[in-house]
MITOR-743976 format. One record per residue (C-alpha): x, y, z; residue in three letters. Coordinates in pm, whole numbers, plus 32768, in hexadecimal, padded with zeros to 4 digits. Layout:
residues N
XYZAla;...
END
This chain:
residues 294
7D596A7357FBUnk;7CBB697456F4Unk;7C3068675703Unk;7D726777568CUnk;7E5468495797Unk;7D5367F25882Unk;7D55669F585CUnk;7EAB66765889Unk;7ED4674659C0Unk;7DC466595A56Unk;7E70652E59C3Unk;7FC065795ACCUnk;7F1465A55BFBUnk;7F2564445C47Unk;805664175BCEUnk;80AF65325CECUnk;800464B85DC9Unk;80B663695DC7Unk;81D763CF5DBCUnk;81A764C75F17Unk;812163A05FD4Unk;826862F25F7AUnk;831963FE5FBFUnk;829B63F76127Unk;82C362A46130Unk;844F62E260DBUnk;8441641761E6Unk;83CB633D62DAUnk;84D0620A62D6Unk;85FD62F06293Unk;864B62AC63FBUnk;8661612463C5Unk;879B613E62CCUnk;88445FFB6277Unk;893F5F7D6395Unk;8A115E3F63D2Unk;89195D2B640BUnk;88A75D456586Unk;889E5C33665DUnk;87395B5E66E4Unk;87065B27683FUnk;862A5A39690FUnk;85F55AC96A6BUnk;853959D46BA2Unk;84EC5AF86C37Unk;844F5A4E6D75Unk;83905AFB6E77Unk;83575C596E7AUnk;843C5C746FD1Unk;85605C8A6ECEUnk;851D5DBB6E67Unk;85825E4A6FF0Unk;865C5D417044Unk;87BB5CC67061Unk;88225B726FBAUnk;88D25AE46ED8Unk;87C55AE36DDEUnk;87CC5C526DDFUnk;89215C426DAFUnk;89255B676C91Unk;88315C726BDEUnk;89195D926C1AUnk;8A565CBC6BA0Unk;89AF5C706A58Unk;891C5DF66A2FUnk;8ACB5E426A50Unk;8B1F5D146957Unk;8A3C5D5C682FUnk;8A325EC2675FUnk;89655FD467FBUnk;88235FC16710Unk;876860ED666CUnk;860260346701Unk;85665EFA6785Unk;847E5E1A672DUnk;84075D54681DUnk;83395C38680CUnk;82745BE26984Unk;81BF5ACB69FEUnk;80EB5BED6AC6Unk;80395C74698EUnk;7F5B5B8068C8Unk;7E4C5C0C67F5Unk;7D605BAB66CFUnk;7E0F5BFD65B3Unk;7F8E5C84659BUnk;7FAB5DE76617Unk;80F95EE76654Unk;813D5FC36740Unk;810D613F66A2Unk;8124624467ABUnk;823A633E67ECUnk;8237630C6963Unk;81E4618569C1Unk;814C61616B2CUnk;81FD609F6C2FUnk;80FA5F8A6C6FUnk;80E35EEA6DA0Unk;802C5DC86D35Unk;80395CD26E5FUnk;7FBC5CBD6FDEUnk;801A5CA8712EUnk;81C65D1A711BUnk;823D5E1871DFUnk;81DE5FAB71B4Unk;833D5FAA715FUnk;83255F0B701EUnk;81D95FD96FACUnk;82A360FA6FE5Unk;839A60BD6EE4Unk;838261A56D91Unk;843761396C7DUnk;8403626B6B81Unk;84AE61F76A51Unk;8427627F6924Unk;835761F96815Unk;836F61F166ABUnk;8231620E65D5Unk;83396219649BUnk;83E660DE64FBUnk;8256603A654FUnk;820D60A963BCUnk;832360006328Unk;82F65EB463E4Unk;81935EB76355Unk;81F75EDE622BUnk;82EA5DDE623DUnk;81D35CDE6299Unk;810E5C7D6198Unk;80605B3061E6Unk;7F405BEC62BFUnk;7EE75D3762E7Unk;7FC35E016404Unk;7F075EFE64EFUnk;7F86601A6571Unk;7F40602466E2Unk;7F2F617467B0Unk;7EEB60D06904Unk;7FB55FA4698FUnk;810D605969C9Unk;822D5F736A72Unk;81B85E316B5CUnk;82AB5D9B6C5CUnk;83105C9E6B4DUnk;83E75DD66AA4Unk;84445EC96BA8Unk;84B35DEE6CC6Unk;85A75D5F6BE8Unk;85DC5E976AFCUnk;86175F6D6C61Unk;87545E9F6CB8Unk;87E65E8D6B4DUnk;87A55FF86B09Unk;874F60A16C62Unk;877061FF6BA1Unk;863561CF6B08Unk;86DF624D69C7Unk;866C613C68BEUnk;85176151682CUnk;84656045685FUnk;832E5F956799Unk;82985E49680DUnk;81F65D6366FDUnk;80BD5CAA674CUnk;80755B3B6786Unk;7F535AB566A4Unk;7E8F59C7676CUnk;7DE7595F664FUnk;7F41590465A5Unk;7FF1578965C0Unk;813257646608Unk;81BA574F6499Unk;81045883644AUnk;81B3591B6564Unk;82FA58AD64FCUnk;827F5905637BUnk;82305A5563DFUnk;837B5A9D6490Unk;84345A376369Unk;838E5B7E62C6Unk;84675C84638AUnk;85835C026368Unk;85FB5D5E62A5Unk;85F85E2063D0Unk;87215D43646AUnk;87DF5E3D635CUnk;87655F9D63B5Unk;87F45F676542Unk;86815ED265D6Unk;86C05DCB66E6Unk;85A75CE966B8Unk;85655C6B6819Unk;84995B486885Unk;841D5B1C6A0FUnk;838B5A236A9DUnk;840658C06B1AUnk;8481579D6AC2Unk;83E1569E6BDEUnk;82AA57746C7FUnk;81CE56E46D56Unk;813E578B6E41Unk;805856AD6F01Unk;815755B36F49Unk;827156AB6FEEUnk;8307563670F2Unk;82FE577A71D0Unk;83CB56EE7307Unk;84E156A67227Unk;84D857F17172Unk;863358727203Unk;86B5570D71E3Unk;87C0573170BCUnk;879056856F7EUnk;865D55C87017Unk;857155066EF0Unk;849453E26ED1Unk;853C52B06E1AUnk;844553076CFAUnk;8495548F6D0EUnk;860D542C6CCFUnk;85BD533F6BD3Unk;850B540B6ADFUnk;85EC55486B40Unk;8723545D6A9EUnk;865C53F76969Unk;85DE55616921Unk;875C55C86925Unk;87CE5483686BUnk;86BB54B86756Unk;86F756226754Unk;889B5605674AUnk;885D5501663DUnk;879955E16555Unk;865455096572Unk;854155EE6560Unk;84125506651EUnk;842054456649Unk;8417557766DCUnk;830355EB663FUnk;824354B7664CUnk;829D54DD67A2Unk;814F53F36861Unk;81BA52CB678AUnk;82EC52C4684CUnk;825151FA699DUnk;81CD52356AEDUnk;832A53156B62Unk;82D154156A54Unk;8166540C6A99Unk;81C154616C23Unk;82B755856BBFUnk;81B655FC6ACEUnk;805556036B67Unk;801557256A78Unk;80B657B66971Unk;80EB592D6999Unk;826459116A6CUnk;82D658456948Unk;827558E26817Unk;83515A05680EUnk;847358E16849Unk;83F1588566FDUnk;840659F66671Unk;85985A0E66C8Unk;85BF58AA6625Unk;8538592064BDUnk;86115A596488Unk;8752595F64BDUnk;882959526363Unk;89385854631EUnk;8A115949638AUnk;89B4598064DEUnk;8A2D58BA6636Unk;899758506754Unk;899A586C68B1Unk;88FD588A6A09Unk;891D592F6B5BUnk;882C59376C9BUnk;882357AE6C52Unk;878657586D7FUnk;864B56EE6E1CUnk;857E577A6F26Unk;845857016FEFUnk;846555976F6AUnk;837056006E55Unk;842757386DA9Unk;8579578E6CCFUnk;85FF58E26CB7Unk;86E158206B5BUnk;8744595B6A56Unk;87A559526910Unk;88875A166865Unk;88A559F766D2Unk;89BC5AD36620Unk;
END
């Protein structure tokens, strides 16, 4: 071999080696081929009990897992996973995570083994490109995903990923960030968020738990504004949600239930309708208010 044949046999190995990486890159999204545009949903996923119990809550998940197009994966965004900086679930087999205290043995007995999907975790990062994406190998699924997922899809046949909540984030960037994965509504993902609408905690009423429909004045007054703002298309009040008076500030003590609202609220498109189920209030100072967009 000369030295001009050498040259250009050195000059295509990075040529090669470009084109293998996206090669791989192809390999690994084949699964996510482009579908009809999936629906969004909000979920108020409530307490943990749901997860073993009977209600109408549960109910209204499993009614909207029949009304909406099996999916090829979700993506759920949970109020139960806030980190520094945005990470995705990567693993091939997510843990159940039983990340809350004093329930029943009952309810830390329950597996929900759906699978992961390390391919579906690469494209979303891929797709986001207004901060870096990590990969994460440990987290696996938190109560905010499979005590909902468990009732919609009690198979355990959908691979599931969950997305991370920036704490460092504001809401628009939130809402911005959403707005950056919208693609994957085509290639069959259900983009999920969990959390609630009205959550606080410190100011449940617990004697009145079982009482039906039971909410503070204030509870009920910014439940019917979040629906009127979100039915009217008004996303900024929504976002600038603590301008928006003392009821607000009560239903929202901190942020991390009502972000992922604000995740389902970015992927709609002028095309899609609203409407809600499990509109109803619990404990005086919760909502268990869904979304659905399609």
């Amino acid at each position: 071999m000369n030295r001009n044949q050498f040259l250009k046999l050195m000059a295509t190995i990075p040529i090669a080696t470009s084109a293998m990486k996206l090669s791989c890159l192809d390999s690994a999204t084949s699964g996510f081929s482009n579908t009809d545009k999936m629906p969004v949903l909000f979920l108020g996923h409530g307490s943990p009990m749901n997860a073993i119990e009977e209600n109408e809550f549960v109910q209204g998940f499993r009614q909207v897992g029949k009304e909406i197009p099996k999916p090829n994966a979700i993506l759920c965004v949970s109020a139960h996973w806030e980190t520094n900086g945005t990470w995705v679930t990567a693993m091939d087999k997510p843990q159940t995570i039983h990340d809350f205290g004093g329930f029943p043995q009952a309810l830390f007995d329950v597996q929900y083994p759906a699978p992961g999907s390390p391919e579906l975790a690469t494209e979303t990062k891929e797709l986001i490109k207004s901060t870096q994406v990590g990969l994460d190998q440990k987290w696996g699924l938190d109560h905010g995903a499979w005590s909902v997922a468990k009732h919609m899809y009690p198979n355990a046949d959908v691979p599931i990923i969950q997305l991370s909540l920036d704490v460092r984030r504001t809401p628009q960037q939130h809402y911005e960030l959403a707005k950056e994965i919208a693609a994957l509504r085509k290639k069959g993902v259900l983009i999920v968020g969990s959390g609630n609408m009205v959550h606080n905690l410190g100011m449940v009423a617990w004697s009145k738990l079982n009482t039906d429909n039971y909410g503070y004045d204030w509870a009920i007054e910014a439940n019917t504004k979040f629906k009127q703002f979100i039915a009217d298309g008004d996303h900024q009040r929504l976002i600038n949600y603590s301008a928006e008076g003392r009821p607000f500030q009560l239903s929202i003590p901190t942020p991390e239930h009502y972000l992922p609202l604000l995740y389902s609220l970015a992927l709609k498109d002028e095309k899609d309708e609203i409407s809600f189920f499990n509109d109803k209030a619990v404990g005086g100072s919760l909502t268990m208010t869904s979304v659905k967009i399609a």
